[in-house]
DRENNU-121971 format. One line per field, with one value per residue (C-alpha): z negated, x negated, y; residue number from 1; residue in one letter. Coordinates in nm, 3 decimals, always signed. Layout:
N
c3	(Z:...)
c1	(X:...)
c2	(Y:...)
i	(NUM:...)
aa	(A:...)
END
This chain:
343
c3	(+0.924:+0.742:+0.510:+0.359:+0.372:+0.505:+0.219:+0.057:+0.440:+0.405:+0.109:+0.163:+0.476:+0.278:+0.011:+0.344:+0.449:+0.083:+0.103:+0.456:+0.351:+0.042:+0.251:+0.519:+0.249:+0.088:+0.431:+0.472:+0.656:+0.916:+0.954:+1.211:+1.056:+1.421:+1.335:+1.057:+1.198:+1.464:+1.197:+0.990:+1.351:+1.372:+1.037:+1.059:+1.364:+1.187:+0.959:+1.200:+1.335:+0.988:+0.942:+1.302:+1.236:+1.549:+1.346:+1.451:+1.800:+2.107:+2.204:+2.604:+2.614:+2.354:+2.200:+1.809:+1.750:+1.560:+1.177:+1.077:+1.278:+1.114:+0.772:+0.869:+1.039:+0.969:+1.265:+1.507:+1.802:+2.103:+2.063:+2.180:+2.537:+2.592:+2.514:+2.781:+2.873:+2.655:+2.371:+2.396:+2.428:+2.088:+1.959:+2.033:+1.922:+1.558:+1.524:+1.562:+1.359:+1.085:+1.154:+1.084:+0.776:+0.630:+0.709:+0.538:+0.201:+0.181:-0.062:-0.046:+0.097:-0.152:-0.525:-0.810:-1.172:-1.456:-1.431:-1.162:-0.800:-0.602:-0.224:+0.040:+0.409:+0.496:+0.928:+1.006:+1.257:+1.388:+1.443:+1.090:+0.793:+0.513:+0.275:+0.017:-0.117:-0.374:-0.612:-0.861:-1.048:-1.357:-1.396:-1.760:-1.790:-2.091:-1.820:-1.681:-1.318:-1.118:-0.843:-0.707:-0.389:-0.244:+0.066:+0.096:+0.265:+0.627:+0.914:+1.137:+1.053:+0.721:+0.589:+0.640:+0.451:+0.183:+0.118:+0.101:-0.115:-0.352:-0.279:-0.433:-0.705:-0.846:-0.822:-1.015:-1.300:-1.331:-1.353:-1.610:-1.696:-2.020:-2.183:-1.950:-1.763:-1.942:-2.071:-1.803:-1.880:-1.893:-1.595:-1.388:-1.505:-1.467:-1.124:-1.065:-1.171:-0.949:-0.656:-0.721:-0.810:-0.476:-0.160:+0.052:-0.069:+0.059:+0.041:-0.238:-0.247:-0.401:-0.591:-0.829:-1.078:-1.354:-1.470:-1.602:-1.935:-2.043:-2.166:-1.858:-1.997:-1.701:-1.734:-1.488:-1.418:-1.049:-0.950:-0.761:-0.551:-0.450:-0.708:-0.784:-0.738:-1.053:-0.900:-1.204:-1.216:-1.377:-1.036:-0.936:-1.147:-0.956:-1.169:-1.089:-1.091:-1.403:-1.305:-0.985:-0.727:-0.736:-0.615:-0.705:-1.032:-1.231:-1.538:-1.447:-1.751:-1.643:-1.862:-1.834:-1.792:-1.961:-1.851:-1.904:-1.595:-1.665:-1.466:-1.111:-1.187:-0.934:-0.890:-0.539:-0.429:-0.039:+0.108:+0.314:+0.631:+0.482:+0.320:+0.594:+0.885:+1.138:+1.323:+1.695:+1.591:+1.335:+1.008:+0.760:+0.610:+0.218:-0.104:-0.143:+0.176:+0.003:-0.323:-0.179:+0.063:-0.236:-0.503:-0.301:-0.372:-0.704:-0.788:-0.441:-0.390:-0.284:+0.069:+0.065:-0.012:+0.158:+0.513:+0.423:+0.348:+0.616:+0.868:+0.787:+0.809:+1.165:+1.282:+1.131:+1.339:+1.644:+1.648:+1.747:+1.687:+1.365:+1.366:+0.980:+0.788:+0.621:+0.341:+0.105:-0.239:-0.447:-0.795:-0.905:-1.237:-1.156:-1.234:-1.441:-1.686:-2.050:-2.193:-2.496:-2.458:-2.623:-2.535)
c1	(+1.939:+2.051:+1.723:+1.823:+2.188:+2.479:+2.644:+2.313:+2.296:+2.683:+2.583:+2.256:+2.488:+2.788:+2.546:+2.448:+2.762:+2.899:+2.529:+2.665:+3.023:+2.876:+2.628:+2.873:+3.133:+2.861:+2.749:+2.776:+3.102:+2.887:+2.644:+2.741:+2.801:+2.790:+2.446:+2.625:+2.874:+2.706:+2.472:+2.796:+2.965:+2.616:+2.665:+3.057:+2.914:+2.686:+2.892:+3.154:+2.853:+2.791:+3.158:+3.169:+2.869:+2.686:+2.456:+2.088:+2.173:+2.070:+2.365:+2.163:+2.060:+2.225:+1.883:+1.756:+1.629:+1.281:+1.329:+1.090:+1.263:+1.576:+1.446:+1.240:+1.578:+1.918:+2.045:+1.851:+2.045:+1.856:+1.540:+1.176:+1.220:+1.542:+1.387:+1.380:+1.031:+1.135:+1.227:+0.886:+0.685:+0.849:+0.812:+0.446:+0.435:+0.581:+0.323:+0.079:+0.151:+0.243:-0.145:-0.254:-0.057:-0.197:-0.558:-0.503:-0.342:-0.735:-0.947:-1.298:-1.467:-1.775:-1.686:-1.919:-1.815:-2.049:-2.174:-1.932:-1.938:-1.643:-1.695:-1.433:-1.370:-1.032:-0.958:-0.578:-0.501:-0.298:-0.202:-0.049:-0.106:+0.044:-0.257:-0.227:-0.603:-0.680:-0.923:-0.812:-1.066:-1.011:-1.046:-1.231:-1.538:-1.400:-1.101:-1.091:-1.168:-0.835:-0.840:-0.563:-0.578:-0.267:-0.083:+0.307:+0.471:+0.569:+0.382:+0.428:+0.612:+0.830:+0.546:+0.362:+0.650:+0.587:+0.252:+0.321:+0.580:+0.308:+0.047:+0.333:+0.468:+0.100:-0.053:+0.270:+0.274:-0.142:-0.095:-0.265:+0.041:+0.249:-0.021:-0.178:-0.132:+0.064:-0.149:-0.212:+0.070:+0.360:+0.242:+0.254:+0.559:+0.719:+0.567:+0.726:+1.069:+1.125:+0.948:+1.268:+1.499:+1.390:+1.299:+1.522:+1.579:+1.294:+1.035:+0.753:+0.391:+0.057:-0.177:-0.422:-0.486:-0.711:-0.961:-1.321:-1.471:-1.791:-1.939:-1.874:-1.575:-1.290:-0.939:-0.749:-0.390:-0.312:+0.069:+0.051:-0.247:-0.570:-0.806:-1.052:-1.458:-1.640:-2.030:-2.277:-2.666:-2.520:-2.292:-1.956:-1.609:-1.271:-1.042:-0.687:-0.299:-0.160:+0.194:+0.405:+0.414:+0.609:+0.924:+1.056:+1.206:+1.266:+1.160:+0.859:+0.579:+0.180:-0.110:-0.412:-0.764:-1.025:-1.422:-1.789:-1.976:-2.387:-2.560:-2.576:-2.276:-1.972:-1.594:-1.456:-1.116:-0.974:-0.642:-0.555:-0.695:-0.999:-0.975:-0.743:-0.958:-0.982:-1.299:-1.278:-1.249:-0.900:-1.112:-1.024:-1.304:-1.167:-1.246:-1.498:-1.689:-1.708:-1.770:-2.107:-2.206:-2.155:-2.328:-2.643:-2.621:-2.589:-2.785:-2.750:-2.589:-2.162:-2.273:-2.509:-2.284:-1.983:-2.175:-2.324:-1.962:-1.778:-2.053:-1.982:-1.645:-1.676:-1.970:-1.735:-1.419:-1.659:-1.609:-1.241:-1.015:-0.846:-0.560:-0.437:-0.508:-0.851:-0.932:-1.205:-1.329:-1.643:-1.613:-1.991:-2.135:-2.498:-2.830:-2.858:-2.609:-2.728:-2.845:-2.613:-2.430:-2.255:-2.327)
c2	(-0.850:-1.102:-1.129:-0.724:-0.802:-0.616:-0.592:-0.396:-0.179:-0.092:+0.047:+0.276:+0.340:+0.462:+0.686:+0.853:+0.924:+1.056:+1.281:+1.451:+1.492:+1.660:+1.904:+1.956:+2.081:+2.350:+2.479:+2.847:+2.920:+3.080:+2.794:+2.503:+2.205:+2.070:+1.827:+1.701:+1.597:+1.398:+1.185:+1.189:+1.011:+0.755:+0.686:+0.581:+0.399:+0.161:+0.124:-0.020:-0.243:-0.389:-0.443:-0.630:-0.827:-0.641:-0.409:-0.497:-0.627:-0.423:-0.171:-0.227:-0.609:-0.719:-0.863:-0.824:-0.500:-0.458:-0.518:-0.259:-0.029:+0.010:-0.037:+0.305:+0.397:+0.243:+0.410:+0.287:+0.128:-0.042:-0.246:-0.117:-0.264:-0.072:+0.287:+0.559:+0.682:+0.999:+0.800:+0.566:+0.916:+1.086:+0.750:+0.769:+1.089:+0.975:+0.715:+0.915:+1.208:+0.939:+0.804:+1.173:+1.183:+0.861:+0.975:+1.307:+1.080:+0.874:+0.989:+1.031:+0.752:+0.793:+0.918:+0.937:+1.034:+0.976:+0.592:+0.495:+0.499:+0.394:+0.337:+0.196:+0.101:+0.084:-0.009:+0.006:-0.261:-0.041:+0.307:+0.274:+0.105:-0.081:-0.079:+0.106:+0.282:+0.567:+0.701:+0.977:+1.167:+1.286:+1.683:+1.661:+1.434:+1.265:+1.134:+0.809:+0.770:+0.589:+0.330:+0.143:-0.088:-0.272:-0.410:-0.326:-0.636:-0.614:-0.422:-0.065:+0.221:+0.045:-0.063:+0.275:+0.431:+0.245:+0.292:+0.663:+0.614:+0.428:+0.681:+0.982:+0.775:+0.684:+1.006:+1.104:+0.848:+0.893:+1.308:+1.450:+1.681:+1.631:+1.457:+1.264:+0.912:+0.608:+0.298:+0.086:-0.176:+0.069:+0.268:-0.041:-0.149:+0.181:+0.188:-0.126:-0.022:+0.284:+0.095:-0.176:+0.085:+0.308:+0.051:-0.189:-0.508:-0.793:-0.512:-0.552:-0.481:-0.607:-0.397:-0.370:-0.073:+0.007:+0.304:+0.328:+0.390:+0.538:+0.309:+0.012:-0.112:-0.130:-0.187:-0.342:-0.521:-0.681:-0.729:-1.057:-0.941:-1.125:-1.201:-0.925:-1.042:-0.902:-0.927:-0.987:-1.094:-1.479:-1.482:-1.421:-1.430:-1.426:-1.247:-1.326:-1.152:-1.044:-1.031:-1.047:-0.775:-0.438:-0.446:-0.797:-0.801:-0.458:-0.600:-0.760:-0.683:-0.696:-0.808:-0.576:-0.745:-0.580:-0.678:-0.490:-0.358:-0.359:-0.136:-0.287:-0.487:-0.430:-0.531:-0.585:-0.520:-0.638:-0.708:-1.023:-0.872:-0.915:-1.270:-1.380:-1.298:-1.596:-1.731:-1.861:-2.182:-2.091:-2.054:-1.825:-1.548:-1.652:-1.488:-1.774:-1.640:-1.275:-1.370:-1.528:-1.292:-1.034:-1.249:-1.226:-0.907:-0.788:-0.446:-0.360:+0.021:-0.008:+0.185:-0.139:-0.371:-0.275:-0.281:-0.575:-0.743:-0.586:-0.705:-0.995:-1.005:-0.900:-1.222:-1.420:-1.298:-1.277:-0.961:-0.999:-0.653:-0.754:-0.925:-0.714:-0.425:-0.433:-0.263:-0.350:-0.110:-0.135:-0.063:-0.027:+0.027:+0.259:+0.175:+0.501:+0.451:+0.436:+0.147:+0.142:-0.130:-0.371:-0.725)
i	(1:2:3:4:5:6:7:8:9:10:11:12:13:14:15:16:17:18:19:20:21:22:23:24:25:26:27:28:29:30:31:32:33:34:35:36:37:38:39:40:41:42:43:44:45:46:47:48:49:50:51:52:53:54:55:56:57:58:59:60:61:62:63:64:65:66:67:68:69:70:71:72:73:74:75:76:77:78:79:80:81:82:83:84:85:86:87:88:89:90:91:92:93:94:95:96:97:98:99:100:101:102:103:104:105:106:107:108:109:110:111:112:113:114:115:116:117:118:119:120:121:122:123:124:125:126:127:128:129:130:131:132:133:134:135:136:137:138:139:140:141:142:143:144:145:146:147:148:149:150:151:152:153:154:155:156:157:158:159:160:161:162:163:164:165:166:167:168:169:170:171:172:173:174:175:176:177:178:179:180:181:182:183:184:185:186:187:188:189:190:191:192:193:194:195:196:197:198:199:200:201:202:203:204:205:206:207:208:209:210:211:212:213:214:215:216:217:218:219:220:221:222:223:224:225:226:227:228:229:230:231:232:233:234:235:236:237:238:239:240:241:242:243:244:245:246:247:248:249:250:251:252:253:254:255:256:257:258:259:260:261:262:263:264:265:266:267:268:269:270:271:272:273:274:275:276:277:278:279:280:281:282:283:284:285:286:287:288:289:290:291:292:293:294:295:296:297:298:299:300:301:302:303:304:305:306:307:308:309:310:311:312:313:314:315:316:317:318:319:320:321:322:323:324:325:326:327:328:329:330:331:332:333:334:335:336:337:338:339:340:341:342:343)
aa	(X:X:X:X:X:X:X:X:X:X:X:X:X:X:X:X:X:X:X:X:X:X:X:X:X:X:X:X:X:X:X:X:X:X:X:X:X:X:X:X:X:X:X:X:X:X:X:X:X:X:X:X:X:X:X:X:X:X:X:X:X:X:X:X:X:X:X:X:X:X:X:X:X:X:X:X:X:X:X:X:X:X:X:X:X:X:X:X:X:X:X:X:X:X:X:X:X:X:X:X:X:X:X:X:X:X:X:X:X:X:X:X:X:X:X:X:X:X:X:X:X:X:X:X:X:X:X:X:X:X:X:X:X:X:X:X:X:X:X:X:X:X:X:X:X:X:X:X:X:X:X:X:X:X:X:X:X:X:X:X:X:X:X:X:X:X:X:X:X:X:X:X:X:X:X:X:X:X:X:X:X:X:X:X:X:X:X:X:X:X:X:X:X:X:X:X:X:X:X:X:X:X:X:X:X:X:X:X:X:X:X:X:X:X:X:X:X:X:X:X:X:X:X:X:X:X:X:X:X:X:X:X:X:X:X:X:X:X:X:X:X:X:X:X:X:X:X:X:X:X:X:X:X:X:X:X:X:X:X:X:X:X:X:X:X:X:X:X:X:X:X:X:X:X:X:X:X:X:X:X:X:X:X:X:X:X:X:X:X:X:X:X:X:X:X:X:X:X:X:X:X:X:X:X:X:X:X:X:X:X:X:X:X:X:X:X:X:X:X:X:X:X:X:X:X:X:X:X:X:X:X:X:X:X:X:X:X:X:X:X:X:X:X)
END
């Protein structure tokens, strides 16, 4: 554990403990405080592991127990191997009520509003998930239209957590209560502030978010993620990261990009599963690889285009189960929008 610190464990440790003292005091005098005081006695017992220098080591074979395991659960106390088949069935269980959840968080996977038409495919590796994908439409037709992709660092059931946690705080921040969302650059920083100010420390995430206009102007800032692929007739323009990702420094400050969709024009958005995906032979996919499969076709609809990519992503893996989370999002600009532009 020595990556999060004990120092920075004792002390998420030690809120817990003052948060049960606290509820155990205000319980109802006849209420049993009885499971509060056992998670107030595992508490005092990590702590006393911390202290000893024993805290992430097996209490059975005395092995390392799974990182993302107690950064979902700081009280975790033998390793995955160790479990009892009861304990490896709830665990089961977990994951895959945590899969449901996730599911139930997507949005549509094909959204029109006005000009735009946002479509996505997003394949957990696993059960779970640490990509992070959403589309929020606006509820007046003079709103802008929302979409944010990212990939929280780490895998399993932290890095599920995570995303979730992104998923609440953006739909928060981008509400259209009290006045509506923040400009892009403050609601990315703020984002970026409550994800330091909230997570463990060595836990960060990449994303990109931005909004549509009317007239096919998009707006667009991407904390140390991979460079967005903005597919026009002339060819194809990577569009890199405007600041670091979330979670690193609280003050970090993000530059917004702002670009012009024509009609048939489209912006593509992927996580490393995507761009990271290896050949037979050891080869990575790359941006490069997408940016030409997806240059070929320009005009073509984002159903279109997003099978097209994905397929190929998948001859190029040899149609190996993936290896990451992939998630790639079109961003397309329709062939009926109004010719009205500005050049």
């Amino acid at each position: 554990m020595t990556q999060v610190g004990d120092a920075y464990i004792r002390e998420q440790l030690e809120k817990r403990r003052e948060e049960l003292n606290v509820a155990i005091s205000s319980v109802e005098a006849d209420v049993s405080t009885a499971p509060f005081l056992q998670l107030l006695g595992e508490v005092d017992s990590a702590i006393e592991r911390v202290d000893a220098g024993t805290y992430g080591v097996c209490l059975e074979c005395h092995g390392v127990i799974e990182k993302p395991r107690l950064l979902a659960d700081p009280l975790v106390k033998v390793c995955l191997d160790c479990l009892t088949t009861d304990d490896r069935r709830a665990l089961e269980h977990d994951l895959e009520l945590a899969s449901s959840v996730q599911r139930g968080l997507l949005p549509d996977k094909a959204v029109s509003f006005g000009d735009w038409r946002i479509q996505y495919e997003y394949q957990p590796a696993g059960l779970i998930s640490g990509d992070y994908c959403d589309v929020i439409v606006p509820r007046r037709a003079e709103g802008r239209l929302v979409f944010l992709l990212g990939d929280v660092s780490g895998k399993g059931v932290a890095a599920s957590l995570l995303m979730t946690h992104l998923h609440a705080m953006f739909r928060a921040l981008s509400s259209p209560e009290s006045g509506g969302p923040l400009e892009l650059d403050k609601l990315m920083e703020t984002a970026n502030r409550v994800f330091c100010e909230s997570t463990l420390a060595g836990h960060y995430a990449t994303l990109v978010c931005g909004w549509t206009g009317k007239s096919g102007e998009v707006e667009f800032a991407s904390a140390g993620h991979l460079p967005a692929l903005l597919v026009r007739r002339d060819g194809v323009k990577q569009i890199g990261a405007t600041g670091l990702p979330l979670g690193m420094f609280s003050s970090s400050r993000y530059a917004v990009q702002r670009v012009r969709l024509e009609p048939g024009d489209s912006l593509l958005l992927y996580t490393d599963g995507i761009s990271e995906a290896v050949s037979p032979t050891g080869q990575e996919y790359s941006p490069k690889k997408l940016a030409t499969v997806a240059g070929e076709r320009h005009r073509w609809k984002p159903t279109e285009l997003l099978t097209a990519c994905m397929k190929d992503v998948k001859a190029h893996t040899g149609g190996a189960r993936p290896a990451d989370d992939q998630t790639l999002m079109v961003i397309h600009r329709s062939e009926t929008a109004g010719a009205t532009l500005v050049d």
